[in-house]
C-alpha positions in Angstrom: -21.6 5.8 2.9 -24.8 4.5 0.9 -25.8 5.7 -2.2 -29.3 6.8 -3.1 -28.6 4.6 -6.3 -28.0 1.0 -6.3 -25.1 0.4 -7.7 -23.5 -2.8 -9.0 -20.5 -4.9 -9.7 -18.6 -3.3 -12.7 -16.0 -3.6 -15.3 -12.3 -2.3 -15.0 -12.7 -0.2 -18.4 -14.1 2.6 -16.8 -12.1 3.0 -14.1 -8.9 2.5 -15.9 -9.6 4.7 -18.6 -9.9 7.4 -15.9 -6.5 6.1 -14.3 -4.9 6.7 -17.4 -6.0 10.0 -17.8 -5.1 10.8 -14.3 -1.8 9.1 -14.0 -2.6 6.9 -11.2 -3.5 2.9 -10.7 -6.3 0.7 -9.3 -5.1 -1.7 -6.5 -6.3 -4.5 -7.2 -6.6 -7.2 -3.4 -6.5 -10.4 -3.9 -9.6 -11.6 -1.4 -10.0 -15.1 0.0 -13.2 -15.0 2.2 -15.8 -12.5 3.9 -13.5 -10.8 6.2 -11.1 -9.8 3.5 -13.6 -8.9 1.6 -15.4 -6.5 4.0 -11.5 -4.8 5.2 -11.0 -4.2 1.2 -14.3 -2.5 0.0 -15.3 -0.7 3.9 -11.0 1.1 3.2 -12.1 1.6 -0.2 -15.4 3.7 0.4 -13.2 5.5 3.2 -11.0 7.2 1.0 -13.0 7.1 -2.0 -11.4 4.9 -4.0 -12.4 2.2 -7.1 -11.2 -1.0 -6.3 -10.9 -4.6 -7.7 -11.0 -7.5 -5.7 -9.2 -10.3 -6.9 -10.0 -14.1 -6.5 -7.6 -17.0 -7.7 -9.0 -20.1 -9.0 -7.7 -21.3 -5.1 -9.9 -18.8 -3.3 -13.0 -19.8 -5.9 -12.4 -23.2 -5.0 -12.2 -22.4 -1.1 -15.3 -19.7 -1.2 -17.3 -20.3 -4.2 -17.9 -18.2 -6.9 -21.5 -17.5 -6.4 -20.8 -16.4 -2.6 -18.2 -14.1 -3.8 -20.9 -12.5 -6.5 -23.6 -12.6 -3.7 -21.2 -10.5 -1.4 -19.6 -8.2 -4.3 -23.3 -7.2 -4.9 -24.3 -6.6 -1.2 -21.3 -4.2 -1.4 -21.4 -2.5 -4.5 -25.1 -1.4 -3.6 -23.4 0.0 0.2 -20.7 1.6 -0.8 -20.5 4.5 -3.4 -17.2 3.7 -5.3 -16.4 1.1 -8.2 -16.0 -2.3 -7.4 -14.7 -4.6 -9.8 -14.5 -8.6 -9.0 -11.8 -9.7 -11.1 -10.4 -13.5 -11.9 -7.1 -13.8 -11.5 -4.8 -16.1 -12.9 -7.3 -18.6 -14.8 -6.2 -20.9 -17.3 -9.0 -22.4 -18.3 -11.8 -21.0 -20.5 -14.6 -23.0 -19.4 -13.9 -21.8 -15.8 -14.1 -18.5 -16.8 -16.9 -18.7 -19.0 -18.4 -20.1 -15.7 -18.2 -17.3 -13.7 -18.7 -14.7 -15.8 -22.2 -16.6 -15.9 -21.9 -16.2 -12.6 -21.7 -12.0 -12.7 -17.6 -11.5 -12.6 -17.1 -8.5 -14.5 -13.4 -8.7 -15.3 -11.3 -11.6 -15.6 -7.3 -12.7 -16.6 -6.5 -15.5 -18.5 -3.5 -16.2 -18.2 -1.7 -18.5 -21.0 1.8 -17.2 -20.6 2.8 -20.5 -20.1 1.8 -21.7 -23.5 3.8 -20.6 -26.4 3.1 -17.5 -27.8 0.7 -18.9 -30.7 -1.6 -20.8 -28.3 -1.4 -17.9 -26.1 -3.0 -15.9 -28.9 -5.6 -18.0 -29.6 -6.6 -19.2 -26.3 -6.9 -15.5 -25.3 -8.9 -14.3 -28.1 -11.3 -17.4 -26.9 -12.1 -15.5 -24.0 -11.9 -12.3 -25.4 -15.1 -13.1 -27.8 -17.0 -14.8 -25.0 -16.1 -12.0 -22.2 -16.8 -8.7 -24.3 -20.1 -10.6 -25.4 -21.0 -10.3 -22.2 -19.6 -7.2 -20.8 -16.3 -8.3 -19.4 -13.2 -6.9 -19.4 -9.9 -9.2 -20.0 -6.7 -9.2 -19.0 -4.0 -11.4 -20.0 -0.4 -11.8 -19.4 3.2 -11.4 -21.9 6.2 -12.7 -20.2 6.1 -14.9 -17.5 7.1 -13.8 -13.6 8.3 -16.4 -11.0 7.5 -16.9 -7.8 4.6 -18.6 -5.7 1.0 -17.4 -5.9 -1.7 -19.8 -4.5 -1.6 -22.9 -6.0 1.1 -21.4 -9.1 4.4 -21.7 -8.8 6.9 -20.7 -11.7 10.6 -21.3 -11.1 13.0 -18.4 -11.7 14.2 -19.6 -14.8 11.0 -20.3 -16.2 10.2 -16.9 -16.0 10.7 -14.1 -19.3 10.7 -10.8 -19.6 7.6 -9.2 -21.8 8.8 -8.1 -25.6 8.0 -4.7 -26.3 7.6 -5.1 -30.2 5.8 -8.5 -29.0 3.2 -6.6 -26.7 2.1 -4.7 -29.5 1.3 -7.4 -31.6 -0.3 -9.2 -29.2 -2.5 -6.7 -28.4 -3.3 -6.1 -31.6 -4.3 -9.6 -32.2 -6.1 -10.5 -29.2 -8.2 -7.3 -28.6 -7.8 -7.4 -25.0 -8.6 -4.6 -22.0 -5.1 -4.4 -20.4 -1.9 -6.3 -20.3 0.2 -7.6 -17.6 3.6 -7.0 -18.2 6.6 -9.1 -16.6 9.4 -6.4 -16.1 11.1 -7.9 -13.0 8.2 -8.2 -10.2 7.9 -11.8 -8.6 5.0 -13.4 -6.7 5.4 -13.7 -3.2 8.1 -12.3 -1.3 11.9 -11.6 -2.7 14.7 -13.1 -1.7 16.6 -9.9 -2.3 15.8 -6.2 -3.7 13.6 -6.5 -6.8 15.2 -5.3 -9.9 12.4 -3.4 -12.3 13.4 -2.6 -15.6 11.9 0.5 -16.1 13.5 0.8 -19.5 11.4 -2.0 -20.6 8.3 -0.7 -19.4 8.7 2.5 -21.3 9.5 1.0 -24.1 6.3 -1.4 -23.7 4.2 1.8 -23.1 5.7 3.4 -26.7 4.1 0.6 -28.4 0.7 -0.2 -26.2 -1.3 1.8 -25.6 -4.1 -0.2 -23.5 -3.9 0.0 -19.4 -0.9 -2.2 -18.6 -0.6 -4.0 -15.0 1.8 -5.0 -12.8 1.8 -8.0 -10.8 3.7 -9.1 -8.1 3.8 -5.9 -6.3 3.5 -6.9 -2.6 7.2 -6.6 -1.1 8.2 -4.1 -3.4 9.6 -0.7 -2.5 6.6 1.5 -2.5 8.8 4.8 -4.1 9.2 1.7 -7.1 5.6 1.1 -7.5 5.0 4.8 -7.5 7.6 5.2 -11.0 5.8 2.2 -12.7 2.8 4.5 -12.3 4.1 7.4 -13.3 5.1 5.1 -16.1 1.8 3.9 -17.3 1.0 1.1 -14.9 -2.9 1.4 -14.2 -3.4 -1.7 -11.9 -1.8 -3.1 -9.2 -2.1 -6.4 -7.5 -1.4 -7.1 -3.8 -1.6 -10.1 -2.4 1.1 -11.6 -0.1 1.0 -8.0 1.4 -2.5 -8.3 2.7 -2.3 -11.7 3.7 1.2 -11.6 6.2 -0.3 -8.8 8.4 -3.5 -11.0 8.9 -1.8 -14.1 9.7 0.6 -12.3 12.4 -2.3 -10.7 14.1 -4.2 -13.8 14.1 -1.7 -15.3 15.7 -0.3 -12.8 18.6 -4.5 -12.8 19.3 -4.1 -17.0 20.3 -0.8 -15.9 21.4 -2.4 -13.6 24.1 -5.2 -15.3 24.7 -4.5 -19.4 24.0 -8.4 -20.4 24.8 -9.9 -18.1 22.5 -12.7 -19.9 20.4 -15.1 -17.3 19.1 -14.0 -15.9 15.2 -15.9 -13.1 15.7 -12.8 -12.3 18.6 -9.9 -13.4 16.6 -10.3 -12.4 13.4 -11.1 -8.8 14.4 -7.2 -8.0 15.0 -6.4 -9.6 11.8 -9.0 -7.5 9.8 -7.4 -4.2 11.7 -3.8 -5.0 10.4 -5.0 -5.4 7.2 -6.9 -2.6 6.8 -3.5 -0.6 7.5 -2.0 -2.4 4.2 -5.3 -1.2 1.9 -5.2 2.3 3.3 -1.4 2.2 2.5 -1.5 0.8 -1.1 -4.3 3.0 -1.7 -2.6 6.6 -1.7 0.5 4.7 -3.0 -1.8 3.6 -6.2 -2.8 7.8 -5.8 -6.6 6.3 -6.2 -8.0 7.9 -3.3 -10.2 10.7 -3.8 -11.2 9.3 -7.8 -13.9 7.2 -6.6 
């Protein structure tokens, strides 16, 4: 569908204020080059649905920041639903301060690592400089485990997010919405996930900003559905998208070992991840509130 209007990349506060109001979330896909990118935002306009596409400072570094903008833009003036591009995962200021420059509307810095002073004050940083220039922040409270890109926290690095903690901390930095480490992982699990739902209503009692949940790919869809009902407004998939892409990639060569052309072979790999987006989608409930 293309709008009469040319649209263009936005912000997340928009679309999550509305996601709070309606009970639902935004997915937010983590996006590595053109053909994820097209699967992500073509599903998205289908069922009329805002969407964030994420980029890791490892997908920056493999696609470029400016090509990313360059095809956010193309899209945003196709399609007729909110697109956010979104850094995920940064933890360095200047980087983000760079690509904001570069037209990223909504970015996560993520100083969970740091102890929780630094985190404060590296986060309000970006805060000034992002809202300055009409960007919306995330940053993370608690630390999950598990592999994403090029970050890899060990299990017992990883905390829980304090309730009384959150609050504070959102007081102090003045950020968007918070990502909240309540038992989700990156990556895949090596058994069921255990969410501590108890956590995450007691984190909503006390915040009242969008909260997000990450590490959501691999876990049990009816589970993701209570965080929601719960107060989760955004939800990132990642390893979700990427599995189903790979596999069909590879029965493709499997099938047809002197295939050359990427035009061939990365069709079947767009088509199985399509499925995922359309699937995490109406489990986010954001289809229809484009």
């Amino acid at each position: 569908m293309t709008s009469s209007v040319v649209s263009s990349i936005v912000n997340t506060r928009d679309m999550f204020q509305k996601a709070q109001i309606g009970s639902y979330a935004i997915p937010a896909f983590n996006i590595h080059n053109l053909e994820t990118f097209q699967v992500v935002v073509e599903t998205a306009s289908e069922l009329k649905s805002p969407v964030i596409l994420a980029s890791t400072p490892g997908t920056i570094s493999y696609s470029g920041g400016d090509y990313l903008v360059a095809i956010g833009n193309v899209a945003a003036a196709k399609y007729d639903v909110p697109i956010a591009l979104h850094l995920d995962h940064f933890e360095s200021i200047e980087e983000i301060k760079k690509y904001i420059d570069y037209g990223f509307k909504s970015a996560m810095i993520d100083a969970s690592h740091l102890p929780y002073e630094e985190n404060i004050k590296l986060v309000k940083q970006v805060v000034e400089y992002a809202h300055a220039h009409g960007v919306s922040v995330e940053a993370e409270l608690g630390r999950l485990g598990g592999v994403e890109d090029d970050l890899v926290v060990d299990e017992k690095d990883s905390k829980f997010t304090n309730p009384l903690q959150a609050k504070e901390f959102v007081e102090l930095t003045g950020i968007d919405s918070l990502a909240v480490a309540i038992g989700t992982a990156h990556g895949l699990y090596k058994g069921e996930p255990k969410i501590d739902f108890e956590r995450l209503e007691e984190i909503r009692s006390y915040v009242d900003i969008p909260l997000v949940l990450h590490g959501a790919s691999d876990v049990p869809e009816e589970m993701v559905r209570r965080t929601i009902q719960m107060g989760i407004c955004k939800v990132n998939i990642a390893t979700d998208l990427k599995m189903p892409f790979s596999d069909a990639v590879k029965e493709y060569f499997r099938q047809n070992p002197d295939a050359n052309d990427p035009r061939k072979y990365m069709t079947p790999g767009k088509e199985a991840m399509k499925k995922v987006v359309i699937d995490k989608i109406m489990m986010c409930g954001s289809n229809g509130k484009a």
